[in-house]
mmCIF file of the C-alpha atoms, coordinates in Angstrom:
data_MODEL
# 
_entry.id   MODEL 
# 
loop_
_atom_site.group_PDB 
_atom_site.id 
_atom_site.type_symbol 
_atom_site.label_atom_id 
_atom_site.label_alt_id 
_atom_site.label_comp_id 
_atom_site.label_asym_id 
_atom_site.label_entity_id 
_atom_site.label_seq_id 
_atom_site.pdbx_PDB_ins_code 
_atom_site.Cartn_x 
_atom_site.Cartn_y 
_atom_site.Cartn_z 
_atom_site.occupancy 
_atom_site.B_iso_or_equiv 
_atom_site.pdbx_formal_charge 
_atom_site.auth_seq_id 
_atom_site.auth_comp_id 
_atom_site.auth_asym_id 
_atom_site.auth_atom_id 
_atom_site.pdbx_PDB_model_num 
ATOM 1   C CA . UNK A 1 1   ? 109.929 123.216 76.938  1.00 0.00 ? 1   UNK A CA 1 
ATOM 2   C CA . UNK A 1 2   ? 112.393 126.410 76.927  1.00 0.00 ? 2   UNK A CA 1 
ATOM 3   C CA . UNK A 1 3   ? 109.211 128.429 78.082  1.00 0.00 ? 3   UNK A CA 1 
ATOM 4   C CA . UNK A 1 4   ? 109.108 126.488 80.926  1.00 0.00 ? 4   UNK A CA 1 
ATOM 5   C CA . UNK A 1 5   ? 112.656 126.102 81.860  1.00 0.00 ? 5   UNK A CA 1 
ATOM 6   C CA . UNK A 1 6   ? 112.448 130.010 81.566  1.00 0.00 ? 6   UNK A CA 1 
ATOM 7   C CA . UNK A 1 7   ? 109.530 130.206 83.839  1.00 0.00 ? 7   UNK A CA 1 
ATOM 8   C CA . UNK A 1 8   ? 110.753 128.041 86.460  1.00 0.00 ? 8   UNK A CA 1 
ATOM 9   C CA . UNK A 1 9   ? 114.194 129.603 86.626  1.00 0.00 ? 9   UNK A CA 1 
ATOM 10  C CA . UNK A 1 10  ? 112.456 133.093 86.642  1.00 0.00 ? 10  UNK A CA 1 
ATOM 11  C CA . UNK A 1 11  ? 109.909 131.925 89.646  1.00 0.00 ? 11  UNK A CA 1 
ATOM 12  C CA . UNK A 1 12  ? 112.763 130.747 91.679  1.00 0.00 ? 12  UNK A CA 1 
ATOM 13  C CA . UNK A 1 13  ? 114.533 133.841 91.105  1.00 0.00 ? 13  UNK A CA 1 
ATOM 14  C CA . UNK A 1 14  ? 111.446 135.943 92.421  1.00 0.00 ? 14  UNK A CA 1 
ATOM 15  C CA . UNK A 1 15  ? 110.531 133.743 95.166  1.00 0.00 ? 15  UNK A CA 1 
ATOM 16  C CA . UNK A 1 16  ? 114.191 133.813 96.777  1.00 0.00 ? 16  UNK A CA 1 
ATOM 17  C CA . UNK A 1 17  ? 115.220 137.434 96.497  1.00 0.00 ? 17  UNK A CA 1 
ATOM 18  C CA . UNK A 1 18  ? 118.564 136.370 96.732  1.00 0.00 ? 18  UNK A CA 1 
ATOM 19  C CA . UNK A 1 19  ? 121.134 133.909 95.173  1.00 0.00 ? 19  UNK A CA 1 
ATOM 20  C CA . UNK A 1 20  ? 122.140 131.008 96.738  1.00 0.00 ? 20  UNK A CA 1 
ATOM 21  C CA . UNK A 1 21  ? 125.918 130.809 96.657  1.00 0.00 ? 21  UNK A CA 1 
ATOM 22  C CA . UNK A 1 22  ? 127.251 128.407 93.903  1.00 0.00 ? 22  UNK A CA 1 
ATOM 23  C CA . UNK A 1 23  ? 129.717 125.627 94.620  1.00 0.00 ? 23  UNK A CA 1 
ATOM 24  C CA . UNK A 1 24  ? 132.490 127.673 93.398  1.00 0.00 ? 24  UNK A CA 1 
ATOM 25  C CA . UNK A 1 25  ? 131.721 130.530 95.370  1.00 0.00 ? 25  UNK A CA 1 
ATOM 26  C CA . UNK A 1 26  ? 131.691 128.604 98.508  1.00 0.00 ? 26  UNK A CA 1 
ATOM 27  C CA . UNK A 1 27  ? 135.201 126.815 97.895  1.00 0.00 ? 27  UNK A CA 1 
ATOM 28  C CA . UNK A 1 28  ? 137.109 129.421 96.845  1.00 0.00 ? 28  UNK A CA 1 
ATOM 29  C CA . UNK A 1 29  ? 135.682 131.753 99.909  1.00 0.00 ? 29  UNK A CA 1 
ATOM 30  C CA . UNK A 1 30  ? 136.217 128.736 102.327 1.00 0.00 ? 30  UNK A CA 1 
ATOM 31  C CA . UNK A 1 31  ? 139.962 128.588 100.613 1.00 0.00 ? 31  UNK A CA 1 
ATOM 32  C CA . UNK A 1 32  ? 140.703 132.505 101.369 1.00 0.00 ? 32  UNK A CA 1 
ATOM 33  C CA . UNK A 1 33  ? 138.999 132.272 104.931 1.00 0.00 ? 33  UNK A CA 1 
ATOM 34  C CA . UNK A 1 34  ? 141.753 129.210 105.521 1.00 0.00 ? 34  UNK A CA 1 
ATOM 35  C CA . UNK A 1 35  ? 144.087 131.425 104.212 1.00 0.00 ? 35  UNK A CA 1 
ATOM 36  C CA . UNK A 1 36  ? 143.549 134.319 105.690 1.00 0.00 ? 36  UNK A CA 1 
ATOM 37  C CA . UNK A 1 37  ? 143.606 132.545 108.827 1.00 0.00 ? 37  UNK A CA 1 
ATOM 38  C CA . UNK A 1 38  ? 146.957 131.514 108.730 1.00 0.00 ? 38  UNK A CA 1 
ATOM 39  C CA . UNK A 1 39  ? 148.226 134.867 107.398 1.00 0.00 ? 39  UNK A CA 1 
ATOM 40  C CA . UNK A 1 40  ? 146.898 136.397 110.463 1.00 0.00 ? 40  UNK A CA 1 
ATOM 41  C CA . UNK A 1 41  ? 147.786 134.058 112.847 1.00 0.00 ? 41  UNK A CA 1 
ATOM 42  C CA . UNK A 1 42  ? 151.540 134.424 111.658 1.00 0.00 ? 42  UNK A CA 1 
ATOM 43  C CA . UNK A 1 43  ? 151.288 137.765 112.314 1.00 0.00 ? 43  UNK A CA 1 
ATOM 44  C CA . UNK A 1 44  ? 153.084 139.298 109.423 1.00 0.00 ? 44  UNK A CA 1 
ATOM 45  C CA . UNK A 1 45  ? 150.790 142.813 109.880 1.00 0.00 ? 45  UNK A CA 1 
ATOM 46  C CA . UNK A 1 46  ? 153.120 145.910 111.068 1.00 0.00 ? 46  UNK A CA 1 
ATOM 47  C CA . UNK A 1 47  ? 150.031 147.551 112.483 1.00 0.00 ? 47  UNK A CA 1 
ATOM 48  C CA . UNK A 1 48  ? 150.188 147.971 116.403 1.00 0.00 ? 48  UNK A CA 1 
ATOM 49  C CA . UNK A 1 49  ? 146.334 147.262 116.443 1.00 0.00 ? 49  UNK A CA 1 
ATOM 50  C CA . UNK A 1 50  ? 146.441 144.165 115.044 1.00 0.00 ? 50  UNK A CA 1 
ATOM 51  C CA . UNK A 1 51  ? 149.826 143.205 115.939 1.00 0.00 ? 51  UNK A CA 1 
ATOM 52  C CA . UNK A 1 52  ? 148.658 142.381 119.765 1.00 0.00 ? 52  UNK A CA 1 
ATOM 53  C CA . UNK A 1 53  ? 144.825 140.972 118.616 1.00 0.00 ? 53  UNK A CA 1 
ATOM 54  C CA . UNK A 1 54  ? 143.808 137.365 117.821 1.00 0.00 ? 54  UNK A CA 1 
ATOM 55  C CA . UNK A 1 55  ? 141.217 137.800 115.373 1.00 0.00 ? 55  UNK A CA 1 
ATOM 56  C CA . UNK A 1 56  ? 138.951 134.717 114.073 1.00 0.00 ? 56  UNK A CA 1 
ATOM 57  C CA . UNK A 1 57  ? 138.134 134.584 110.762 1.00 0.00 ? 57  UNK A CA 1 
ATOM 58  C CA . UNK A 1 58  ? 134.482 133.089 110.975 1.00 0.00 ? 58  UNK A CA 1 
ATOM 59  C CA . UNK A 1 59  ? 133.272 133.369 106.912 1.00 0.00 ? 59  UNK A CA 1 
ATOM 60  C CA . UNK A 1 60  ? 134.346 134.657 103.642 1.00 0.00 ? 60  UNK A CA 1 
ATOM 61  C CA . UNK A 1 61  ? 131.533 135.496 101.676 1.00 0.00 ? 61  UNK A CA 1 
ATOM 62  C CA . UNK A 1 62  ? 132.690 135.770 97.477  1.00 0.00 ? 62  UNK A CA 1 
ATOM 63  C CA . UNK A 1 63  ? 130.186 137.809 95.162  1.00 0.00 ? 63  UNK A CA 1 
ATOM 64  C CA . UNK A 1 64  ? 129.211 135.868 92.104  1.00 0.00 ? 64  UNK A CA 1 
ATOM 65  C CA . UNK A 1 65  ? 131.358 137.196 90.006  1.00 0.00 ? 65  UNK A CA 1 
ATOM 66  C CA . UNK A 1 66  ? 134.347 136.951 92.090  1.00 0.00 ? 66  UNK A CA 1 
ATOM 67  C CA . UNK A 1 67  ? 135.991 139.774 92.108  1.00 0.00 ? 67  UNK A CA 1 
ATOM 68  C CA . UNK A 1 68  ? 135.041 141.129 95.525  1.00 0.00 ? 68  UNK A CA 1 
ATOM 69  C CA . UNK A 1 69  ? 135.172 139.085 98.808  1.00 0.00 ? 69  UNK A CA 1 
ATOM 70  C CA . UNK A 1 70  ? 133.562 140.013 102.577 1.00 0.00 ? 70  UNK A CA 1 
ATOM 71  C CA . UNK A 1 71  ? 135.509 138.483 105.179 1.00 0.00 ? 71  UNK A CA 1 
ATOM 72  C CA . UNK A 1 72  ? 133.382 138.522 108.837 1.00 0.00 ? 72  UNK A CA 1 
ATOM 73  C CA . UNK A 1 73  ? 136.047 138.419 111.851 1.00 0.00 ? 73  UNK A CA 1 
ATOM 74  C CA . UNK A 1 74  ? 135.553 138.587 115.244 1.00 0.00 ? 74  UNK A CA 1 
ATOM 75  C CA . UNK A 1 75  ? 138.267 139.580 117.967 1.00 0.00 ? 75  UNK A CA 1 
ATOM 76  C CA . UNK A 1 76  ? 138.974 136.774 120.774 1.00 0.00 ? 76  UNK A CA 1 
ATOM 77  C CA . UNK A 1 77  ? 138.097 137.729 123.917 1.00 0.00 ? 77  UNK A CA 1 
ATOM 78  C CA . UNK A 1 78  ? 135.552 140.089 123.026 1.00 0.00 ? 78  UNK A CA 1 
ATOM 79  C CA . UNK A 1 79  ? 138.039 143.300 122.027 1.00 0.00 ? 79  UNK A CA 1 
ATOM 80  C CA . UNK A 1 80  ? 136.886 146.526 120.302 1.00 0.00 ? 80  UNK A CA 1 
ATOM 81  C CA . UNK A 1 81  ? 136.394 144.963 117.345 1.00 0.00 ? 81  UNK A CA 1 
ATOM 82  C CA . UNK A 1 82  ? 135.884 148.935 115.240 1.00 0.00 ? 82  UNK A CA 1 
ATOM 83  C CA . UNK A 1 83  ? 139.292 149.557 116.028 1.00 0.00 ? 83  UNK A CA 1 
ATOM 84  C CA . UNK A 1 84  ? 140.359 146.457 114.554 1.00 0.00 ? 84  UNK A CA 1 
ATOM 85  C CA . UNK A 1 85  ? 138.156 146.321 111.050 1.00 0.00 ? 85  UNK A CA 1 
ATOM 86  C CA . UNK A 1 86  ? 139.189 149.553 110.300 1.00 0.00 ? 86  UNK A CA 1 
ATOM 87  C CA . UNK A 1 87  ? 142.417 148.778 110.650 1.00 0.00 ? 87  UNK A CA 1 
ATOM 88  C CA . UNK A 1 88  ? 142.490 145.191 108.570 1.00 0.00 ? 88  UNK A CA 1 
ATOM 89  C CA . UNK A 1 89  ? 140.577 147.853 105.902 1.00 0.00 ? 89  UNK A CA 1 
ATOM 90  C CA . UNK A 1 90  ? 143.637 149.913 105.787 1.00 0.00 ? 90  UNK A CA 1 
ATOM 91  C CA . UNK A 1 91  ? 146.212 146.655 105.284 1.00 0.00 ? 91  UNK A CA 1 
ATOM 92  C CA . UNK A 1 92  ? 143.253 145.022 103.270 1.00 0.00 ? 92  UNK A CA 1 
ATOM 93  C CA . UNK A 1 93  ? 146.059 145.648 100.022 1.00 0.00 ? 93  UNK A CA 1 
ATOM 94  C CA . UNK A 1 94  ? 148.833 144.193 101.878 1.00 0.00 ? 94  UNK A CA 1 
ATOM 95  C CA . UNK A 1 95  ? 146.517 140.886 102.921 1.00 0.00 ? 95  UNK A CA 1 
ATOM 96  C CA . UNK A 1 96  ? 145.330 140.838 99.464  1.00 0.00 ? 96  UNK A CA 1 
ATOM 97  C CA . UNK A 1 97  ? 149.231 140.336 97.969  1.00 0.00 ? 97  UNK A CA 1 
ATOM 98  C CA . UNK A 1 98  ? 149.696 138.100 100.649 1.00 0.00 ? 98  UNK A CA 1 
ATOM 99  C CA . UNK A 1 99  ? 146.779 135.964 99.798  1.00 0.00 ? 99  UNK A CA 1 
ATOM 100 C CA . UNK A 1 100 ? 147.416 135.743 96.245  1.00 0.00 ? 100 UNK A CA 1 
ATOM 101 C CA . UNK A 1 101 ? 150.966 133.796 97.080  1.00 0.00 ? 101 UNK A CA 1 
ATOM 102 C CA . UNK A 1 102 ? 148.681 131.805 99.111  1.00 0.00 ? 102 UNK A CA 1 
ATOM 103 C CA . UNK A 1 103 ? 145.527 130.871 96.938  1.00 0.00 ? 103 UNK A CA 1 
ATOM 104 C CA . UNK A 1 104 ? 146.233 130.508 93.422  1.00 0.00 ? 104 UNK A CA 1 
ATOM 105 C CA . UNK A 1 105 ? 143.229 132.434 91.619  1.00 0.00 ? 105 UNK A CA 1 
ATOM 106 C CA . UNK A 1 106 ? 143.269 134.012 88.122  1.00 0.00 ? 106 UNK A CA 1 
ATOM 107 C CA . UNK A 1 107 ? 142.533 137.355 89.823  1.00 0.00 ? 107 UNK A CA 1 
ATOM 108 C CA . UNK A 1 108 ? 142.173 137.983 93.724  1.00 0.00 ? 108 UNK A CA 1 
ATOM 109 C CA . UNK A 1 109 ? 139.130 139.525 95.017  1.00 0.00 ? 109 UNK A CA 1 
ATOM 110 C CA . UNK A 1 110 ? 139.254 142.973 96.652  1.00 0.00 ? 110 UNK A CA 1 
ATOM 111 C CA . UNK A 1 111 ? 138.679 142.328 100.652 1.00 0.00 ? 111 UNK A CA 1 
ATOM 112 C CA . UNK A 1 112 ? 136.341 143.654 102.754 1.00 0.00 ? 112 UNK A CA 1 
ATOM 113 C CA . UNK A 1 113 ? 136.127 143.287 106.575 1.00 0.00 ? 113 UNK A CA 1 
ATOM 114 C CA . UNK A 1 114 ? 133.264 143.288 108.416 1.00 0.00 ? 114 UNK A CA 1 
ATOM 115 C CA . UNK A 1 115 ? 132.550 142.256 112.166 1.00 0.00 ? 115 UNK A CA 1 
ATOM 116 C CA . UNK A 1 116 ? 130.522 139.448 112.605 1.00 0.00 ? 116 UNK A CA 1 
ATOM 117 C CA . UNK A 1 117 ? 127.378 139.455 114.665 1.00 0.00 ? 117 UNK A CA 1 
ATOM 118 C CA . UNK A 1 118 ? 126.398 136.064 114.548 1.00 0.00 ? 118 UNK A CA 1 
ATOM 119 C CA . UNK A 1 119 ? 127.716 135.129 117.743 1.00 0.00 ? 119 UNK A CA 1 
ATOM 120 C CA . UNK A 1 120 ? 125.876 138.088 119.252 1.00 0.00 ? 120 UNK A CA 1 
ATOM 121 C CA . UNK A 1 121 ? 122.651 137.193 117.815 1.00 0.00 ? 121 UNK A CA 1 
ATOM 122 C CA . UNK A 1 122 ? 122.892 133.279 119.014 1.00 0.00 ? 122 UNK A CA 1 
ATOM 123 C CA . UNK A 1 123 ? 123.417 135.225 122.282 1.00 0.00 ? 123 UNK A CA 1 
ATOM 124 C CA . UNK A 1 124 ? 120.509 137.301 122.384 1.00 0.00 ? 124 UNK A CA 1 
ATOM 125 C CA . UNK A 1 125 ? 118.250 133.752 121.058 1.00 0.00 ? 125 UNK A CA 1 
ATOM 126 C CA . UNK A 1 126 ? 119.502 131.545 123.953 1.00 0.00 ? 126 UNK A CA 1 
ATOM 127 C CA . UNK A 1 127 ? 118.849 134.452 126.468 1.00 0.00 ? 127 UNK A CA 1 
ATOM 128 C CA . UNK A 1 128 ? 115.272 134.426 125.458 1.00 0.00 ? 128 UNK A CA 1 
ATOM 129 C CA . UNK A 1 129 ? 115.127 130.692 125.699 1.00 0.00 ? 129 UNK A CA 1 
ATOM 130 C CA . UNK A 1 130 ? 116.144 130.862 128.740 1.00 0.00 ? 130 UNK A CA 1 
ATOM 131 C CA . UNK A 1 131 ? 113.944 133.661 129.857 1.00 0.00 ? 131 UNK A CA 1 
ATOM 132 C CA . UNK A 1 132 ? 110.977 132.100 132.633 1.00 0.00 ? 132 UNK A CA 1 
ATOM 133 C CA . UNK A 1 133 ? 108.111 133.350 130.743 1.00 0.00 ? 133 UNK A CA 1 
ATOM 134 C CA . UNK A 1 134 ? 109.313 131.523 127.070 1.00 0.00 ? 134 UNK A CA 1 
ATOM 135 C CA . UNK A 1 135 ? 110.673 128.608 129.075 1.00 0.00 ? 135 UNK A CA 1 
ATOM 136 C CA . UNK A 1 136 ? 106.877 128.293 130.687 1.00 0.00 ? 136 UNK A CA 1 
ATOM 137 C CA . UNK A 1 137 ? 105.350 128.951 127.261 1.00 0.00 ? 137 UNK A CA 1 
ATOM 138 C CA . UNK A 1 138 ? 107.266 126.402 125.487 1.00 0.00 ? 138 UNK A CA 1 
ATOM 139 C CA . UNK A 1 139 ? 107.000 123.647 128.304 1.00 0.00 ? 139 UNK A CA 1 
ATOM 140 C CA . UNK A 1 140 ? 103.257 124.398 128.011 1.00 0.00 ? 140 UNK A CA 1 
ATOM 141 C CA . UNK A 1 141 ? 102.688 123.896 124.428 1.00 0.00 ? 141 UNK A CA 1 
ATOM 142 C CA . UNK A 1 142 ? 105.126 120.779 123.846 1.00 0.00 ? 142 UNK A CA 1 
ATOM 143 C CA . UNK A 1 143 ? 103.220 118.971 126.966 1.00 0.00 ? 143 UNK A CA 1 
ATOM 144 C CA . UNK A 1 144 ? 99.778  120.070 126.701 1.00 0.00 ? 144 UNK A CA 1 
ATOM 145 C CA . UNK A 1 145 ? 97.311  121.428 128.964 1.00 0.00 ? 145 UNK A CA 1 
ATOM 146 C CA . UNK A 1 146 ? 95.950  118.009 129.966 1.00 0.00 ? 146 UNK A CA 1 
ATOM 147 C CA . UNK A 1 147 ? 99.152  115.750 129.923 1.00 0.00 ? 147 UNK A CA 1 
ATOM 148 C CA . UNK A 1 148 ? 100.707 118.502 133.115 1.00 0.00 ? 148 UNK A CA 1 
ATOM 149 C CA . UNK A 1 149 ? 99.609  115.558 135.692 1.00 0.00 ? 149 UNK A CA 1 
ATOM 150 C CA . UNK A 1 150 ? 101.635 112.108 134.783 1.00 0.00 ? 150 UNK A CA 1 
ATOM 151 C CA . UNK A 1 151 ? 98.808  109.984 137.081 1.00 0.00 ? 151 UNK A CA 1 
ATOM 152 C CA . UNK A 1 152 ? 95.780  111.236 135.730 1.00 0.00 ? 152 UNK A CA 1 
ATOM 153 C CA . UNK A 1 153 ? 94.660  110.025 132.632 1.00 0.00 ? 153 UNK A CA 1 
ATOM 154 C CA . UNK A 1 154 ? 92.279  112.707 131.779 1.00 0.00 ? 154 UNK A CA 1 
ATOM 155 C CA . UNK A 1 155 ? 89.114  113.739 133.127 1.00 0.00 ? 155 UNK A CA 1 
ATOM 156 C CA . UNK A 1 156 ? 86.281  110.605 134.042 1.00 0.00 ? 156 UNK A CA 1 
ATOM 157 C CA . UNK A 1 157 ? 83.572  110.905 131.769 1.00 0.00 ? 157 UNK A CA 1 
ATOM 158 C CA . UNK A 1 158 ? 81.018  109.401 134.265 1.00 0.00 ? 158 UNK A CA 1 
ATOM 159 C CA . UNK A 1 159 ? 81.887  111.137 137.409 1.00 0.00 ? 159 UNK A CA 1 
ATOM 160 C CA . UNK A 1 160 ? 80.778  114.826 137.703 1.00 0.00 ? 160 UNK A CA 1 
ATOM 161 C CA . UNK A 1 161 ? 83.225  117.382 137.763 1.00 0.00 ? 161 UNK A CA 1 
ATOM 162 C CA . UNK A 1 162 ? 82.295  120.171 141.069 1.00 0.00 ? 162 UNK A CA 1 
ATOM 163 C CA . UNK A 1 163 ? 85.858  120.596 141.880 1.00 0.00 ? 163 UNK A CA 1 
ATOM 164 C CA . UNK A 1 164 ? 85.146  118.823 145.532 1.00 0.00 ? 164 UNK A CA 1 
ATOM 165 C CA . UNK A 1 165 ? 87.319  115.976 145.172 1.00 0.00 ? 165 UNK A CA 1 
ATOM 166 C CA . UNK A 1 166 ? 88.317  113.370 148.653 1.00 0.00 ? 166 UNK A CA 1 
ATOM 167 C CA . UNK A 1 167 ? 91.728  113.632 148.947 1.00 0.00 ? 167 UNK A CA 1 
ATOM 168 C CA . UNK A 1 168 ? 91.491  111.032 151.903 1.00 0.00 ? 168 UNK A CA 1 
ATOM 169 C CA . UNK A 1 169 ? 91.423  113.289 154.841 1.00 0.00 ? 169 UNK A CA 1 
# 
């Protein structure tokens, strides 16, 4: 029984390459990203960068052990968004004190900032989508080659088929 418990747990491990987050990993990041939010929004920072930028705080992600936590931002309105990480990476001490008066956590992770891309990738996926030639290619294969006339119900199995067909005129 423990040989297979150890077996399982070791083929999931293999097969996944990475760790799902646990429960507590995802509350206490989702806690710090609310957090962090606010803090931000008040706009307690002395740095001119960041002073004059509304940033969006779109995940925290919280290593299993957590101690260290990545927090993806993105600047509204599209601004340079390298100017701003490295400057939340220089106050990253200062938002760390102010989360801990925030989030009450044995020990507060060490932040991390980096710029999200997943709004940029979404981007990049609907332009394809959109594109003619996947648009045709995906109308093709969810109708069918046959079903592209609504009227005809297929192909008559007792007339022959020489392409001359009487339109009527």
């Amino acid at each position: 029984m423990a040989a297979q418990r150890h077996q399982s747990r070791r083929g999931r491990a293999q097969s996944s390459g990475q760790r799902a987050p646990s429960q507590r990993q995802l509350r206490v990041g989702e806690e710090l990203r609310h957090a962090l939010s606010r803090i931000l929004a008040r706009g307690d920072l002395h740095d001119p960068v960041l002073s004059d930028l509304s940033l969006t705080v779109t995940e925290v992600r919280i290593s299993p052990d957590l101690k260290n936590a990545t927090a993806f931002v993105v600047p509204l309105g599209g601004g340079d968004s390298a100017e701003a990480l490295a400057a939340l990476n220089r106050a990253s001490a200062f938002l760390r004190g102010q989360l801990g008066r925030e989030v009450h956590l044995r020990h507060m992770p060490r932040l991390s900032f980096q710029a999200d891309s997943s709004f940029d990738e979404a981007q990049k996926i609907n332009a394809l989508l959109h594109n003619p030639r996947v648009s045709r290619d995906v109308g093709q294969d969810t109708n069918g080659p046959e079903s592209t006339n609504p009227d005809s119900s297929g192909p008559d199995s007792s007339a022959p088929d020489n392409g001359d067909e009487d339109d009527g005129r």
